[in-house]
N, C-alpha and C positions, 0 to 999 in steps of 0.2 A: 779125549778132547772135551771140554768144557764148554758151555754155551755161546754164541756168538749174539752179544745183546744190540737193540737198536738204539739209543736215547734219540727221540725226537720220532719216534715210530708211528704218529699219528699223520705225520707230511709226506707230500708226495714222493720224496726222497726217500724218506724212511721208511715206506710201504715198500717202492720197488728194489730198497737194499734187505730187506726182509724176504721177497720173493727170491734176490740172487741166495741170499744163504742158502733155505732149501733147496732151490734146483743145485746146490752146490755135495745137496745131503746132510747137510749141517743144523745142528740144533739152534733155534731162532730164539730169541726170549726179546718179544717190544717192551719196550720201556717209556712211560709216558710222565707226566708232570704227577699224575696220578700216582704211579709207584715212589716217585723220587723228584723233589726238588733238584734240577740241576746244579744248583749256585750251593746246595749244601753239602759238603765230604761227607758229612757223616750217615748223611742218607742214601748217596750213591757208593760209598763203601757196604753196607748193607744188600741192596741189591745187585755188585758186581762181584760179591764170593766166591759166587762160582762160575763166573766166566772169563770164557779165555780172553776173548777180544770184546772192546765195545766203539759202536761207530757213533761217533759225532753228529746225529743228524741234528739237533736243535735249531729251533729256526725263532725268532722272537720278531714281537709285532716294530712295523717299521717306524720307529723313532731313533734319533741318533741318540739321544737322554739314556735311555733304556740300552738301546743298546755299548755305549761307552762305560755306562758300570755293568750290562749284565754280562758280554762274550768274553771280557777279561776274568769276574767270575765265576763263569762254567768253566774257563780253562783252568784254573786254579785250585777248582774242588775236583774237577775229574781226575789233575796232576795229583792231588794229594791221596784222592781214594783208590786211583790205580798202582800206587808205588805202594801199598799195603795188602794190597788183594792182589798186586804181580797181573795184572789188567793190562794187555795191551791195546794200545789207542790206533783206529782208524777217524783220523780229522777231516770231517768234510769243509773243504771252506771255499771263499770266490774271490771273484778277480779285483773286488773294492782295493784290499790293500795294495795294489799298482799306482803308480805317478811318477813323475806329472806327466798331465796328459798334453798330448796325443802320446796315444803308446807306440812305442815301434809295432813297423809290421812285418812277420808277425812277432806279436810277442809271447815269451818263454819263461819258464822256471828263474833266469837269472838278471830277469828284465827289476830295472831299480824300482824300488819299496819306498817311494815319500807320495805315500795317500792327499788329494788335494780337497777331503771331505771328512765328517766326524767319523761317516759309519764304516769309512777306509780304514783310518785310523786306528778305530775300536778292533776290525777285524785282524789286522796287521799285529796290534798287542795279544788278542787273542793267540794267535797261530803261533807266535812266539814265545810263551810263558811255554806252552805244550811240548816244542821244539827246543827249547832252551831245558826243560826236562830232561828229554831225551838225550840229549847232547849232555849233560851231569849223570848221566846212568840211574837217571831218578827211575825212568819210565821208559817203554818200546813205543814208538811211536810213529805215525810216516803219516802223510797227507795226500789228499785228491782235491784237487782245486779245479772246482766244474763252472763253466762260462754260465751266462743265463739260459735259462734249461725251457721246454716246454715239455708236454706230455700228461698222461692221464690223470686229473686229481692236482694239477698244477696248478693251481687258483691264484698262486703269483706270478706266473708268467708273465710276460710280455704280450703272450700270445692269446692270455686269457681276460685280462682286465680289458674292457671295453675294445676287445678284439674278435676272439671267439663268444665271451660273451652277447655283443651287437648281435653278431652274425645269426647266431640261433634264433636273435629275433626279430631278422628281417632286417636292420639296420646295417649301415655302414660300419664296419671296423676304424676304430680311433687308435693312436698313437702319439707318442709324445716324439717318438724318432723322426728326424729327417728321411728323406727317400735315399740321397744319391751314398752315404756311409755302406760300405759291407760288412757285417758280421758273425763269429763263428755262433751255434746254439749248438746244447747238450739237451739231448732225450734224455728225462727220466730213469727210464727203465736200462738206458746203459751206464748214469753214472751209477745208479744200484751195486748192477753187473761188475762195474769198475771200482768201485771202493772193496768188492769183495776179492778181487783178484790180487791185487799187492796185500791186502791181510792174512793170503795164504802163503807169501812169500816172504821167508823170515830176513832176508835180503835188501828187501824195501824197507822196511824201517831204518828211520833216520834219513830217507827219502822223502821230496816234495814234486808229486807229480798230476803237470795240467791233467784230466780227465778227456776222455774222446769228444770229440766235436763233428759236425758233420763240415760240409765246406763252407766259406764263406759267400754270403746272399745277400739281399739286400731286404727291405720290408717287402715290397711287392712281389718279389719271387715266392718269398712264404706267402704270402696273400691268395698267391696264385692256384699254391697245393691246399690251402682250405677252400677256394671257392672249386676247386677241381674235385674237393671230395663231397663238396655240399650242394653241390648244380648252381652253383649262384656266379655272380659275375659281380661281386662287390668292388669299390675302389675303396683304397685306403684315404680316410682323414687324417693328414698330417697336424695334429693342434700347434700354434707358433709357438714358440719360446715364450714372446711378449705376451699372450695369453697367461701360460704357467706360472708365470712371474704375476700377474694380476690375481690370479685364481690362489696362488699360495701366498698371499698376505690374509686369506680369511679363510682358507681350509688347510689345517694340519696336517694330514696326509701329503696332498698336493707339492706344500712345502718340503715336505721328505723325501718325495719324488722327485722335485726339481733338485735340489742339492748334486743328484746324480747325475741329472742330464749331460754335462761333459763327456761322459760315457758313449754319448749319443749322437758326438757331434762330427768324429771322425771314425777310420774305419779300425773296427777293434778285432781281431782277427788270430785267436788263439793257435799256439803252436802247439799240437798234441807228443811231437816226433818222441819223447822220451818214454812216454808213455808207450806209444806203438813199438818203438824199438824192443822194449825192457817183454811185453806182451804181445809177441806179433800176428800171436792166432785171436786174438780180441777182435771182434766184427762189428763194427757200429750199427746203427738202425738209421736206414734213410729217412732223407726231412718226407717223404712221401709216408712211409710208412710208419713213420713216425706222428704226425697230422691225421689218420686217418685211425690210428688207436686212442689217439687224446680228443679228437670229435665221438669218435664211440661213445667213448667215456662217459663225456657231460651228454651227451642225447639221453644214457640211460637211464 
């Protein structure tokens, strides 16, 4: 068997699906911007010769711009470089391409596909050139589609921007989310776990499966497990909408972030069951123990 490569092997995802390969016994090969321009075949033909499978970690800075020409690009050079090296594709991807919102709850694999944002959009074309491959016998290919994730080395989280980050410094955790919404989140270190487990089964491919989630919570209840592992007794700042809407007409960022917010407004609450079904010996990581490995983390 041939190496199981990462693309995007410098992200918190890509780190912990590189830990799943070895504990798996499997040859790891990361792959970073460094070896290989994503957006080019010819470059990622070169470094996937010799492996069997490569996973989709790439993660690209949050603009819809960039992102609407670059995730249809990396799907299109990865299609083209895999169908000549016989590369099979593990796609990691998220819950943007879902619409319109509010989603059902919960919502699933055949929940409708009209993105009500660019970087919905962007992702939705992506996932589909990949999948529309596969479905032409171009390419092997199946998908894990993980909720918003928190855990070690997650520097985008939810849980870390002006959340866990305040926190270490003594400050209130901030949030763009409302309180009373539920929603499901993915550890790290299990979507790893989980993109490696359908890439061993030659049966998943041509499969699109949500990834493990723990139960659905709310902000304060996660608030709750970081102030429980860090002796503190912080509350959550809720920031208003009307704020975000003030703040992104003169910070770029901001404005990326807000576009999303709908996401934020009711309760989004992923359905894992096909997953757990198809894999039923698969164990998730509690939000407890899950928080208290992603504080580790950044302390050290």
């Amino acid at each position: 068997m041939g190496y199981h490569a990462v693309l995007g092997a410098g992200g918190a995802i890509g780190r912990a699906t590189l830990e799943a390969i070895a504990a798996n016994g499997l040859d790891g090969k990361a792959l970073t911007r460094a070896d290989a321009d994503a957006m080019d075949a010819d470059a990622l033909e070169r470094v996937l010769r010799d492996v069997d499978v490569v996973y989709h970690c790439v993660g690209l800075p949050y603009d819809s711009d960039l992102w609407t020409r670059g995730f249809p690009a990396i799907s299109r050079a990865l299609v083209t470089a895999c169908e000549k090296t016989g590369t099979r594709i593990v796609y990691l991807d998220n819950v943007y391409l879902y619409g319109l919102a509010p989603l059902p709850v919960p919502f699933d694999e055949a929940t409708s596909r009209q993105p009500p944002s660019r970087k919905g959009a962007a992702r939705k074309a992506a996932v589909e050139i990949v999948m529309e491959a596969h479905r032409a016998g171009r390419v092997r290919a199946t998908v894990g589609r993980a909720a918003d994730f928190y855990g070690p080395g997650a520097v985008n989280s939810p849980f870390y921007i002006s959340f866990l980050e305040n926190m270490l410094r003594g400050k209130r955790p901030q949030v763009a989310m409302p309180e009373g919404p539920q929603h499901t989140y993915a550890y790290t270190g299990d979507i790893g776990r989980a993109l490696v487990t359908p890439a061993l089964d030659d049966a998943a491919y041509g499969e699109e499966f949500h990834l493990p989630v723990g139960p659905a919570v709310r902000v304060s209840d996660m608030a709750a497990l970081f102030n429980e592992q860090l002796g503190t007794s912080h509350k959550v700042a809720h920031v208003p909408d009307v704020i975000l809407r003030g703040l992104s007409l003169f910070k770029p960022l901001i404005r990326e972030v807000h576009e999303m917010n709908y996401q934020y407004k009711s309760d989004s609450i992923m359905s894992d069951d096909k997953f757990r079904k198809r894999f039923p010996d698969f164990a998730p990581t509690s939000y407890r123990d899950g928080v208290a490995a992603m504080i580790g983390h950044f302390q050290s």
